[in-house]
N, C-alpha and C positions, 0 to 999 in steps of 0.2 A: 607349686606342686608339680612335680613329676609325673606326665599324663603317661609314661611308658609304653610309648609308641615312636621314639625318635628310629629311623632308618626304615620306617614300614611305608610300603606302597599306597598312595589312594589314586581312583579315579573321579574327580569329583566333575558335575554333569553341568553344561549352564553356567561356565564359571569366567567371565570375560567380564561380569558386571554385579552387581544387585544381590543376593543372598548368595546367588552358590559363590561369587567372589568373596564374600565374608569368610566361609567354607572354607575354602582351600586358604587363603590366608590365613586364618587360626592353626589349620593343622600344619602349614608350611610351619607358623610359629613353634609349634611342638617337634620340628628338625622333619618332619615326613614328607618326603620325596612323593610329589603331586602329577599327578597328568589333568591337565583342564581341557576341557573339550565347551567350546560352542558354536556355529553356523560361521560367527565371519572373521576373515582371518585376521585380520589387523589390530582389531581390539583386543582379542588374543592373545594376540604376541607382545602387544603393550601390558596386555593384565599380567601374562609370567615373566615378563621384564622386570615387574616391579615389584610382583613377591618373591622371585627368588633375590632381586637389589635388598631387597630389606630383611628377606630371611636366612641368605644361604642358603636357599633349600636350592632341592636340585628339580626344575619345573619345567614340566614337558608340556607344550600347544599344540593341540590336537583339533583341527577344525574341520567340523564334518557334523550332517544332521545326527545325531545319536538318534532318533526316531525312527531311521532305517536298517535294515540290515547290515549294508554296507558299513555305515557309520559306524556304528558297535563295534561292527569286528576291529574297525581302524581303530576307533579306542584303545579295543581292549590290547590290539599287538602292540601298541605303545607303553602299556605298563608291562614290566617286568612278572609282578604278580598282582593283583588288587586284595592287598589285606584289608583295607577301607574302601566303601564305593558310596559315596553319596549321588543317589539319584534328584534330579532338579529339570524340569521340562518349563517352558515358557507357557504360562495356562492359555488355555481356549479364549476367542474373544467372548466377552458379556452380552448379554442381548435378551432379548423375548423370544420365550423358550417356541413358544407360537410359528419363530421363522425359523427356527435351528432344522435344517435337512440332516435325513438319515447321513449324507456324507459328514456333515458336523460335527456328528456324535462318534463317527469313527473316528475320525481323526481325534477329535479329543479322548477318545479309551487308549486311541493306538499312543496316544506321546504320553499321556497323565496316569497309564494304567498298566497295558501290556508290555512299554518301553523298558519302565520299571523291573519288571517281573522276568524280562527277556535277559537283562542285565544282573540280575539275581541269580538267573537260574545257569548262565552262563561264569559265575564265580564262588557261586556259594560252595557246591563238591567240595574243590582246592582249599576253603576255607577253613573245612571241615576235618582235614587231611591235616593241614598247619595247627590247628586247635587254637588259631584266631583268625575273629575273620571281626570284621562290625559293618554293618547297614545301614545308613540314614535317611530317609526318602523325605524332600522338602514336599509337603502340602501345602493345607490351607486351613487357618482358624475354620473357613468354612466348613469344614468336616464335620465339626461339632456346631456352629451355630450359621447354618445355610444364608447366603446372599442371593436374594431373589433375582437379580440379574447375573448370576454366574453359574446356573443352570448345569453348561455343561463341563464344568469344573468341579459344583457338588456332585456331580452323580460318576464322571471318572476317576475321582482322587477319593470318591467314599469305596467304589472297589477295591482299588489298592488297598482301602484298611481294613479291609475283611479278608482280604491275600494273604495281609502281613498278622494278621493276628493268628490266623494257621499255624502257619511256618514258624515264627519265630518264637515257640514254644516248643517245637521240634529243634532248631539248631542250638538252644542254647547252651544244652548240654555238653555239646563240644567249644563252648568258647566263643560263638557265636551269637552277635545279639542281632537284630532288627528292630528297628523306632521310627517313628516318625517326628517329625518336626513341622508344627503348624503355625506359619506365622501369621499376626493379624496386621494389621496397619502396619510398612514397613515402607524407607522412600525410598521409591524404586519405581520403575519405568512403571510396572506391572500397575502397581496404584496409579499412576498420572493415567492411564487409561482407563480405570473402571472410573475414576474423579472424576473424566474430561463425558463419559458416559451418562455420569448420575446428573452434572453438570445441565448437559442436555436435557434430559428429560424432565428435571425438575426446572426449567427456565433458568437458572441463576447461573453467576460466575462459574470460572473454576475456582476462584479463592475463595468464595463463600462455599461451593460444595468441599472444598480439601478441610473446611475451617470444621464442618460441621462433622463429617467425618472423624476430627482429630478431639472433637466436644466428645465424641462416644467411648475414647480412650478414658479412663482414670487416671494413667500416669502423665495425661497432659500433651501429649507428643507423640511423635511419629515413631516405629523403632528404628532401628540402624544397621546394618549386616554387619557391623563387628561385634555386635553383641551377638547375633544372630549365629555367627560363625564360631562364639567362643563355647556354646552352649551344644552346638556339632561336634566341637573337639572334645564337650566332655564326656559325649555318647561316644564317640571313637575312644576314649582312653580306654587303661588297663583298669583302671576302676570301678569302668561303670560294666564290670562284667555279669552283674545280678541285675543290668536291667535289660527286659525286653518286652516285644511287643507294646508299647507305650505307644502316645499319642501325646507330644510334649508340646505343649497350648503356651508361645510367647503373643501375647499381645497386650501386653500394658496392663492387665486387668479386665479389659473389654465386657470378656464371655461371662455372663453375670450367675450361670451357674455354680451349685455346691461341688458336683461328680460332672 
């Protein structure tokens, strides 16, 4: 299928490794011309090395916090225009909510909430002007089924979906959608650290905490960011223009919910 988006702009967030690298690799796949931005430079330049080696696209490395001001802006003077933006922030560490400090909790709104919203509200206009634009903000299954050690993860990335469920019932009438994308179990750095946490606290290995973890799946396994990342490109395509404001739940089956 033809996602009818080859030659369109994305800035996709977090993209050197782990899901937002799925990201932009899928949309690379669909011919779109990428900016990836994450903290260090080197992995970087290795990650659009090797999507634009495999995809022809044309892949721009942008390294710089996106959590600050400066950042952002440097992002954003790197794309041409951002007809796609996937938002993606490195979640807050896990812990007892007990020790989390007021500064904690800022930092975790400022990267997992307002980061988002800043970078939205910085593209969306133009988007609006083009009569396309699309949004994908990476969360967290947590959204819907809360992890008791990830505290200040449920409560900044469940604002964002109370943000987005506004808004993107306002832009879509011009062509613009917003979604989110919640992944559950996925291998990535992100899990070796809440595993190596659960690990702790409950005495056991990491292999028996990763094993047990992965018992909680249905479909047996871990997910993977190119499946992760092909499910992005279908919210970016021209297709999915009748969808928005969603809350798109990959994980294996996990969340044992009907709605």
């Amino acid at each position: 299928m033809d996602f009818g988006i080859a030659g369109k702009w994305a800035l996709v967030c977090g993209a050197s490794k782990g899901l937002g690298y799925g990201c932009a690799r899928a949309l690379a796949g669909e011919g779109v011309n990428v900016v990836i931005n994450a903290r260090s430079a080197q992995p970087l330049r290795e990650a659009a090395a090797r999507i634009g080696g495999e995809t022809g696209a044309t892949v721009v490395a942008v390294a710089c916090d996106i959590t600050t001001e400066a950042g952002r802006a440097e992002a954003l003077a790197a794309c041409p225009q951002v007809d796609i933006l996937v938002n993606n922030a490195g979640g807050p560490p896990p812990g007892d909510f007990r020790k989390f400090t007021r500064d904690d909790w800022i930092r975790a709104i400022d990267a997992n909430m307002l980061t988002p919203i800043e970078l939205i509200k910085a593209t969306v206009d133009p988007m609006i002007a083009r009569k396309f634009g699309r949004v994908v903000n990476i969360t967290s299954s947590a959204v819907k089924a809360p992890i008791d050690i990830l505290g200040l993860s449920n409560g900044a990335r469940s604002g964002l979906t109370g943000f987005v469920a506004g808004l993107s019932r306002k832009t879509v009438a011009h062509n613009v959608t917003i979604n989110n994308l919640l992944p559950g179990v996925f291998g990535t750095d992100r899990l070796q650290k809440t595993v190596e946490m659960q690990a702790q606290s409950a005495g056991i290995s990491f292999d028996e905490a990763l094993a047990r973890r992965v018992a909680t799946v249905p479909a047996g396994r871990l997910g993977n960011p190119e499946e992760f990342g092909q499910a992005c490109a279908y919210l970016c395509s021209a297709q999915a223009s009748y969808v928005t404001g969603q809350n798109f739940l990959i994980d294996g089956g996990a969340y044992p919910g009907t709605y």
